[in-house]
C-alpha positions in Angstrom: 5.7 22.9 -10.8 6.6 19.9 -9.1 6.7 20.5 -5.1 10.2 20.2 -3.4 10.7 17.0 -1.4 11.9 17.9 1.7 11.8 15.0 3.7 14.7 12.9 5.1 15.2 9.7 6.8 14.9 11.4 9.8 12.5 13.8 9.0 9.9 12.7 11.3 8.2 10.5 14.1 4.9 9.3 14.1 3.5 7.3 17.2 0.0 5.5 17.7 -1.5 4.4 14.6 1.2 6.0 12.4 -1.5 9.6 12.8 0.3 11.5 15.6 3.0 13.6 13.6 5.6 15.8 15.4 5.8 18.6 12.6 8.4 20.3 14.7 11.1 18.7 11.8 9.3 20.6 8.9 9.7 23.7 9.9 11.6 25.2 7.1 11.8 29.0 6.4 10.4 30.3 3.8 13.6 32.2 1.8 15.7 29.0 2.4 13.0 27.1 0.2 12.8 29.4 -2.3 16.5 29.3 -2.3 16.7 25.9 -2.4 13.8 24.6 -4.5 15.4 23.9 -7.5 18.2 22.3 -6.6 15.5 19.9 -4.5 13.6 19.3 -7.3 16.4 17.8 -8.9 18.2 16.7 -6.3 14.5 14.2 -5.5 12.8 13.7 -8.4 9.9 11.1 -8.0 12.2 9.9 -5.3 9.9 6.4 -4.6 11.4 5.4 -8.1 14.6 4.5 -6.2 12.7 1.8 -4.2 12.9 -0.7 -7.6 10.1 -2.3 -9.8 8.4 -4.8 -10.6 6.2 -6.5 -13.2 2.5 -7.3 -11.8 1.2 -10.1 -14.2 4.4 -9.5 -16.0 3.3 -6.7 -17.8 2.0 -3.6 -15.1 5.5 -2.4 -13.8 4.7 -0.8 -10.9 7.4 1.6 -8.2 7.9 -1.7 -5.0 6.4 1.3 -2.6 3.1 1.7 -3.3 0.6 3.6 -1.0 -2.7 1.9 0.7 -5.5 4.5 0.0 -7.4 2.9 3.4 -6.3 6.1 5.2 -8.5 8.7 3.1 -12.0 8.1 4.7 -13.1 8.6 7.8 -13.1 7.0 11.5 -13.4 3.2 11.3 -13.0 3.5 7.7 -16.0 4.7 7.4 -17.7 7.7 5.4 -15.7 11.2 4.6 -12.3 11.6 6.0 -12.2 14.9 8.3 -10.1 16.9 5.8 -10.8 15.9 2.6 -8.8 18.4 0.4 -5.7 17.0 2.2 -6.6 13.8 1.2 -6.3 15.2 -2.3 -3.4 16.7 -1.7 -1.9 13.0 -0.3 -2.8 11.4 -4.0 -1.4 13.6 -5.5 1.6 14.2 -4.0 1.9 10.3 -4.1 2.1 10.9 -7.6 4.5 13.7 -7.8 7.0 11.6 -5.8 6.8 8.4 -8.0 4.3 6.0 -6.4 2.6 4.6 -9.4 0.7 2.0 -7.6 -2.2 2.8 -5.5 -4.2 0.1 -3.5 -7.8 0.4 -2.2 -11.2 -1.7 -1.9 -15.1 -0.4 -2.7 -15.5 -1.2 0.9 -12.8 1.9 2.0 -15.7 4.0 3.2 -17.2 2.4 1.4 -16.7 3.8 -2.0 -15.4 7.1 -0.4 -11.3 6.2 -1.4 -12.2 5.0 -4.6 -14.3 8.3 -5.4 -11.4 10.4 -3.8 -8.8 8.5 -6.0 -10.4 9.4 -9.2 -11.5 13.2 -8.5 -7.7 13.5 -7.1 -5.7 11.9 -10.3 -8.5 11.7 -12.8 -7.9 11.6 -15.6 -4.9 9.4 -14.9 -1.0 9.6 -15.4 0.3 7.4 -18.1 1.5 4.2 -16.2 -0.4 4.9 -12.7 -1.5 1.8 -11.7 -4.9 1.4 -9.6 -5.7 -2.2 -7.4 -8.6 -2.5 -5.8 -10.9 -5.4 -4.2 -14.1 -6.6 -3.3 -15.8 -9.0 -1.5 -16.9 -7.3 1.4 -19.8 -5.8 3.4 -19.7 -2.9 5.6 -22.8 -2.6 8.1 -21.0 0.6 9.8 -17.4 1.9 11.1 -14.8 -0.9 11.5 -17.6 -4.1 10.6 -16.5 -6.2 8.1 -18.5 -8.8 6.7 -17.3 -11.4 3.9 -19.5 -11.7 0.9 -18.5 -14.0 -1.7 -21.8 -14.7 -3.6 -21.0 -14.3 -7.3 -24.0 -11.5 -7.9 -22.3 -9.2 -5.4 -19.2 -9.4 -6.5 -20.2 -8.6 -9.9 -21.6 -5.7 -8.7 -18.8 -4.8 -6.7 -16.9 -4.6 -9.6 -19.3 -2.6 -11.6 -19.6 0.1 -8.7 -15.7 0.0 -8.5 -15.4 0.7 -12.5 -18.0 3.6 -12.3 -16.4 5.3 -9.1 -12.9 4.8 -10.3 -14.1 6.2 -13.7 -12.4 3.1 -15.8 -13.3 0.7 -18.1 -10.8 -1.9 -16.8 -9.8 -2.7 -13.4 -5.4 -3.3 -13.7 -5.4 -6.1 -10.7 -8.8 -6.7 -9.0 -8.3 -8.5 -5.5 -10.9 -10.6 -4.1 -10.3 -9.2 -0.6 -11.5 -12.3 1.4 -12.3 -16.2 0.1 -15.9 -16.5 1.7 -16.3 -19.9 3.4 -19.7 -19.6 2.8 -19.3 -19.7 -0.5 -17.9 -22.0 -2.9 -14.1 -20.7 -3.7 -14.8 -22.4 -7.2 -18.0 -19.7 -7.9 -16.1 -16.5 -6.4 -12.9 -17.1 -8.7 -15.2 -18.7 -11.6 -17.0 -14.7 -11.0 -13.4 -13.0 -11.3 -12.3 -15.5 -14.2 -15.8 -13.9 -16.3 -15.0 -10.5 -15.5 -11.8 -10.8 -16.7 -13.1 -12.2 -20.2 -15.5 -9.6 -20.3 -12.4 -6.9 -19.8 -13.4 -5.4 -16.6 -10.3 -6.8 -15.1 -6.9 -7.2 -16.3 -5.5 -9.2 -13.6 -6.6 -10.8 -10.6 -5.0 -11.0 -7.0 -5.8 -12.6 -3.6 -5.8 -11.5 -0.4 -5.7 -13.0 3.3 -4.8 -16.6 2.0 -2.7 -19.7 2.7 -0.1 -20.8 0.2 -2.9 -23.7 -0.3 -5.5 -21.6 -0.9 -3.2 -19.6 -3.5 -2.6 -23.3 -5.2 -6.4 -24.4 -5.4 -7.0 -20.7 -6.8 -4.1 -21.0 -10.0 -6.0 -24.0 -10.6 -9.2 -21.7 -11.8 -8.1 -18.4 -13.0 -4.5 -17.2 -12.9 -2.9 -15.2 -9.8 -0.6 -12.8 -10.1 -0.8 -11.3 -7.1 -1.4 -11.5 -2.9 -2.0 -9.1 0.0 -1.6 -10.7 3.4 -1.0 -8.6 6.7 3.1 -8.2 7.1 5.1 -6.7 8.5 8.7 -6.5 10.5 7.2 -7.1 14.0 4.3 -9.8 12.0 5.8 -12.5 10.7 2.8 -14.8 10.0 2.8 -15.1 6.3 6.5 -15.9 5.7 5.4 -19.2 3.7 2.7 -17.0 1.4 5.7 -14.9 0.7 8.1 -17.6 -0.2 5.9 -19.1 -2.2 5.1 -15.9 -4.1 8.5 -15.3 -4.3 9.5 -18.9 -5.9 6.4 -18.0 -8.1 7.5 -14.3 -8.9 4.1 -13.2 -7.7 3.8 -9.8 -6.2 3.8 -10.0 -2.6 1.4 -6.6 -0.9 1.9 -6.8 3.0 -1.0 -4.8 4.1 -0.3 -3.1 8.3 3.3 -3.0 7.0 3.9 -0.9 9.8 2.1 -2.3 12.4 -0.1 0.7 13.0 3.2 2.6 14.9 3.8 -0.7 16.7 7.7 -0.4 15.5 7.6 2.8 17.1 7.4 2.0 20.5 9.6 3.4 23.1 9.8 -0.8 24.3 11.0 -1.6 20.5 14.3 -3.1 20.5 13.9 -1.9 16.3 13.9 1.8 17.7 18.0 1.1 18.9 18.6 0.5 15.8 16.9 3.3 13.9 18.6 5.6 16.4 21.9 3.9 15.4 20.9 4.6 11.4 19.6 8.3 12.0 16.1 7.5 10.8 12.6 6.6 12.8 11.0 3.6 13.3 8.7 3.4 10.6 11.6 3.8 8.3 13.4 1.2 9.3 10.3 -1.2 9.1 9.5 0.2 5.0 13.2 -0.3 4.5 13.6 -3.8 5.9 10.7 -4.6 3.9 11.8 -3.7 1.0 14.9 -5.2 1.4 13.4 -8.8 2.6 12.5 -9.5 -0.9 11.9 -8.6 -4.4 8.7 -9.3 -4.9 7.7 -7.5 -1.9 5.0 -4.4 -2.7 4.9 -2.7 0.7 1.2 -0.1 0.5 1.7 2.4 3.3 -1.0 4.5 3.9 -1.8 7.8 5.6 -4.2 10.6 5.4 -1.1 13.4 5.8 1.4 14.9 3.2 4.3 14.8 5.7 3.7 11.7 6.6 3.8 10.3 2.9 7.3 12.3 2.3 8.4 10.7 5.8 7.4 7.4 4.1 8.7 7.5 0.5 12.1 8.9 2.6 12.5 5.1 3.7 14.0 4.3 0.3 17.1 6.6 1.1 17.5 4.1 3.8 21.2 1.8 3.1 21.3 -1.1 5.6 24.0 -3.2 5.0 24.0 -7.0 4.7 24.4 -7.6 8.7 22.5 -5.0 9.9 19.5 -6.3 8.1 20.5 -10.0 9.6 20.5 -7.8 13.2 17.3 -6.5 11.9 15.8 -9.5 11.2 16.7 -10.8 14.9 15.3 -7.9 16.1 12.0 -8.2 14.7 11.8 -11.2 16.1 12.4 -10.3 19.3 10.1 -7.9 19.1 
């Protein structure tokens, strides 16, 4: 039986690095949710669904809030995560509330998030969508090291498809264009694994709208993930361009790591004024900014994902979001 959704856009608060949760909101007795549970089960049915969809590739329609499985692993995304059934739990719950698209990389732990994904959901839901990338080392906790070279990401890909337990990737992301390497070879790699089936569709991520033009020029693109956010602005072009192009748009730190949250925020006025936190406001202003927008919040807590998919209750009118919009700014 599906668990009751309790959460409420302004269920909760979450400070540094959207971790720090004040479960002093969930309290809830344990006659009233008996009492209650039906009607809550009805009442919030796979509630993400109410964020809208769209059509990855034109043909993987997905729920526009997603969730970032970067979360599940441990310090400096890096090895086990310090709870791991609540990881679990936080896939699977995903699941239970709507989220049909889930984001990772074989360098989340590395491998840990992909082999979490599959023994949380495995085997999986019609529909459920799973996006993940490569083209990355990891030498320890929070080093990242870009590695393009065609025989790695092949074997990227092959480790991805054995931990994820799938024969076909839905949208594999090269996760960073290696200057090292010739763009031309790291594509031309995707564009063969794709005509062997591995991968269904391919996405980009960290790139320039120029970049995105000299890749559809190789393989087709149906898909980027650049850092985005309310209070980071620095890929408006990408998105315009991706939304001309009717390319899905994944803004990875959509919430700043609690950034929003600060009590200097002029964004936290304005939550006050709409009854909801910070964080909230952010997922709902991004949703709202555009269609093709995919926002992947992440988090390695149940409360914390209901506090999440409760942004989509969120209603902010036409000139609040143009408020919101110059308050981001400020920020």
């Amino acid at each position: 039986m599906e668990v009751p959704f309790f959460a409420t856009p302004r269920a909760s608060r979450y400070s540094k690095r959207e971790e720090k949760f004040d479960t002093s909101s969930h309290v809830v007795g344990k006659a009233k949710r008996m009492q209650n549970e039906k009607s809550v089960v009805q009442r919030n049915h796979a509630p993400a669904k109410k964020a809208g969809e769209f059509l990855i590739g034109n043909d993987l329609k997905v729920t526009r809030l997603g969730f970032g499985a970067m979360r599940i692993t441990g310090d400096g995304v890096w090895g086990e995560p310090a709870d791991r059934a609540e990881a679990i739990r936080v896939l699977r719950r995903a699941v239970e509330l709507g989220i049909n698209f889930i984001d990772t990389a074989d360098s989340y732990g590395p491998g840990v998030s992909e082999e979490i994904i599959a023994e949380a959901l495995h085997p999986y839901p019609k529909g459920l969508v799973i996006a993940t990338k490569g083209g990355f080392n990891r030498p320890g906790p929070d080093q990242w090291v870009e590695n393009g070279k065609p025989e790695h990401l092949r074997s990227a890909c092959e480790g991805s498809l054995r931990r994820l337990r799938l024969d076909r990737i839905d949208l594999y992301q090269l996760h960073r264009i290696d200057p090292k390497v010739p763009a031309e070879d790291q594509l031309g790699t995707l564009k063969d694994l794709q005509a062997q089936g591995k991968i269904k569709h391919i996405g980009l991520s960290e790139v320039s709208v120029r970049q995105i033009q000299q890749a559809r020029t190789i393989v087709p693109i149906v898909s980027v993930q650049n850092r985005y956010s309310i209070s980071d602005r620095g890929s408006e072009d990408v998105l315009d361009y991706c939304e001309k192009e009717k390319m899905g748009f994944i803004p990875w730190f959509p919430l700043a790591a609690g950034q929003v949250s600060r009590d200097d925020s002029p964004i936290r006025r304005l939550a006050a004024h709409l009854k909801a936190t910070s964080s909230q406001v952010a997922l709902a202003w991004l949703l709202g900014r555009s269609p093709v927008m995919l926002p992947i919040p992440g988090t390695s807590k149940v409360p914390h994902l209901e506090e999440n998919v409760a942004a989509v209750e969120l209603k902010i009118d036409p000139n609040k979001m143009q408020e919101l919009d110059g308050l981001a700014r400020a920020s």
